[in-house]
C-alpha positions as CSV (number, residue, x, y, z in Angstrom):
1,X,124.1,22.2,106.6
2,X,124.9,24.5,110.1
3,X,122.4,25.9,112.0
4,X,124.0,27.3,114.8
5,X,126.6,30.4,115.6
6,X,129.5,29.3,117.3
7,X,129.4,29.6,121.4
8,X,130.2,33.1,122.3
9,X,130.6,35.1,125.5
10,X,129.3,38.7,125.6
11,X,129.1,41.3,128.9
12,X,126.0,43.1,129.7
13,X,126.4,46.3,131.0
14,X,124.1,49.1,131.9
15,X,121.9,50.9,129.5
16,X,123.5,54.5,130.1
17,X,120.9,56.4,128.3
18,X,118.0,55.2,130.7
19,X,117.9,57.8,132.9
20,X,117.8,60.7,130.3
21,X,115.0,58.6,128.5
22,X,113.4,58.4,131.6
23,X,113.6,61.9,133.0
24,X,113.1,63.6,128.7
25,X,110.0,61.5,128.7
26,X,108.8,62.5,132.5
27,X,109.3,66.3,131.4
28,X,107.7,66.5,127.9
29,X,104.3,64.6,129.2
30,X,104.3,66.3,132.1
31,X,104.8,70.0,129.5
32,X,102.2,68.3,127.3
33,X,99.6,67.9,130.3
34,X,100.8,71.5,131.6
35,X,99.5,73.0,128.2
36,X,96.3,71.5,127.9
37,X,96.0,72.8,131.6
38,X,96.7,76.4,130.5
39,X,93.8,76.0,127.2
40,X,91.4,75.4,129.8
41,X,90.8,72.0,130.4
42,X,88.1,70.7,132.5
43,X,89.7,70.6,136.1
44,X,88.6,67.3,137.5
45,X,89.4,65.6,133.9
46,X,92.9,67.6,134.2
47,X,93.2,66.8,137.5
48,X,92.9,62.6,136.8
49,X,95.6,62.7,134.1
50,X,98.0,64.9,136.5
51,X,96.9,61.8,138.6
52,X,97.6,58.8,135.8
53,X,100.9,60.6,135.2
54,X,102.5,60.6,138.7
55,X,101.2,56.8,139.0
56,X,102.5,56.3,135.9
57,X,105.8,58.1,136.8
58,X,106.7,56.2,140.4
59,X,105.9,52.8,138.7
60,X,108.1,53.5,135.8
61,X,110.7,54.6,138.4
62,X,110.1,51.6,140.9
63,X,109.7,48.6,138.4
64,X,112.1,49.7,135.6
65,X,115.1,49.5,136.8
66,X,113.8,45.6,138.4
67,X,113.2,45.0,135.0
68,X,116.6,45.3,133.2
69,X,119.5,42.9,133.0
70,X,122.9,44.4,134.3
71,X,126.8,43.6,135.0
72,X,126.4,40.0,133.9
73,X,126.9,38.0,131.1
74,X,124.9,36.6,128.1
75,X,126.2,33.5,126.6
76,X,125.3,31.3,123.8
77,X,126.4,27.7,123.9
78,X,125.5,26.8,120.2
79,X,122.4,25.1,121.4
80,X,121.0,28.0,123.9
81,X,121.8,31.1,125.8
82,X,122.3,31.5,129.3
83,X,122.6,34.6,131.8
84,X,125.6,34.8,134.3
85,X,125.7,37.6,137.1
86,X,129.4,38.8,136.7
87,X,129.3,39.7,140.5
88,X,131.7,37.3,142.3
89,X,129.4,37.8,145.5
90,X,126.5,37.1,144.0
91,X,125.6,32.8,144.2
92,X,123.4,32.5,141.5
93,X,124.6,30.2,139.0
94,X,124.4,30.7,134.7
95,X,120.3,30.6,134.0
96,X,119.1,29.0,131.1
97,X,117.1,31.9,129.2
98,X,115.1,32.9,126.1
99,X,116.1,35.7,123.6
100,X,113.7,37.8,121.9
101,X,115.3,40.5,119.6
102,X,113.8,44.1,120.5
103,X,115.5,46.5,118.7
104,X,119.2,46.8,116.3
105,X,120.7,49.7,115.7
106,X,123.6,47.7,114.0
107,X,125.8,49.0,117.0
108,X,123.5,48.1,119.5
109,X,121.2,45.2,120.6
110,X,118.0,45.6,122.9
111,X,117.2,42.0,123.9
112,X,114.2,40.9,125.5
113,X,115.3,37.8,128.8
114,X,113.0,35.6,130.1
115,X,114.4,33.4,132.3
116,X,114.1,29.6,131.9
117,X,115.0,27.6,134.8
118,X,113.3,29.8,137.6
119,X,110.4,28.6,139.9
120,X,108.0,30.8,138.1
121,X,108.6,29.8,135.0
122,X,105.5,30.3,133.2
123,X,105.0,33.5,135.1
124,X,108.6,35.1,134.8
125,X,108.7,38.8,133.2
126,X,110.8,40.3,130.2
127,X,114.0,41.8,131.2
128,X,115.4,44.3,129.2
129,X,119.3,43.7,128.3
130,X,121.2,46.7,126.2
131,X,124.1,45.4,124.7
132,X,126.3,47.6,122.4
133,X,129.4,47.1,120.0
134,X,131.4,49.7,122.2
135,X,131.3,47.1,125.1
136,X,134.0,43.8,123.2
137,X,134.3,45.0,119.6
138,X,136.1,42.0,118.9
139,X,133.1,39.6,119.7
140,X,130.7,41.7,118.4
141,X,129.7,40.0,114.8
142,X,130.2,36.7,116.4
143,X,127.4,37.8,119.0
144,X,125.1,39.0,116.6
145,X,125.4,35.8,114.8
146,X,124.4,34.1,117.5
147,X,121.6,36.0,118.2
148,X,120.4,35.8,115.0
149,X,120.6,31.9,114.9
150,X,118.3,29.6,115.8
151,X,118.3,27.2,118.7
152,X,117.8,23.4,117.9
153,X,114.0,23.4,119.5
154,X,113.6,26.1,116.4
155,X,114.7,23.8,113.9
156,X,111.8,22.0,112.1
157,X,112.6,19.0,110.0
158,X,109.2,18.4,108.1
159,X,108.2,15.2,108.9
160,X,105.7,13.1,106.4
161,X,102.8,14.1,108.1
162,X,103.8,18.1,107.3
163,X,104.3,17.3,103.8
164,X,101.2,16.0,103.4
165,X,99.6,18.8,104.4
């Protein structure tokens, strides 16, 4: 019985909706908070969320784009995934990573990264990769596949201690 998709090589690009997410979301808190202004909040209780919201708005600008995968690669070897920069430049080698599935659209993937092999390991953040159909329609079900399979260290063959209990 096969576990496993097929290895399968698929480019990362950039999530072009960000910004507008960022900047629709920015505006309509910041028209919410502006309304409960002008019905006569209390001023110094106002004046804290018109604080939390600016805090709240440079640290979504400074650490969100830090925390999302770009012009790379994600590929799956049939046993695990790794992440490749694409940049030529760039000397990092392919990093072993872990997949967690965020959101599908059918037509588009949000995957959550954490990388493997890094220092910091057991500290490492999420990253945030989008990956959409639009980007190798060709590889696309074969990706999806694969991101839907599960890795060997997933498998569980019940051994005669699980099936006695």
């Amino acid at each position: 019985m096969r576990h496993h998709a097929p290895p399968v090589v698929y480019p990362v690009g950039h999530f072009v909706w960000g910004r507008v997410v960022f900047v629709t979301t920015a505006l309509l808190s910041a028209l919410g908070l502006l309304v409960w202004q002008i019905q006569g909040a209390y001023s110094v209780v106002c004046n804290a969320a018109w604080l939390g919201w600016l805090a709240c708005l440079i640290g979504t600008a400074v650490w969100g784009p830090r925390q999302t995968l770009s012009h790379g690669e994600l590929f799956w070897s049939g046993e695990a995934w790794f992440w490749q920069y694409r940049d030529p430049h760039c000397q990092f080698q392919a990093h072993q990573v872990l997949l967690e599935k965020g959101w599908d659209t059918g037509t588009g993937l949000l995957l959550w990264v954490k990388p493997m092999d890094t220092p910091d390991h057991g500290r490492s953040s999420l990253r945030a990769a989008w990956l959409c159909e639009a980007q190798l329609p060709s590889k696309w079900h074969g990706f999806r596949c694969a991101v839907y399979s599960r890795s060997r260290e997933e498998i569980h063959t019940p051994t005669a201690d699980d099936v006695r209990a």
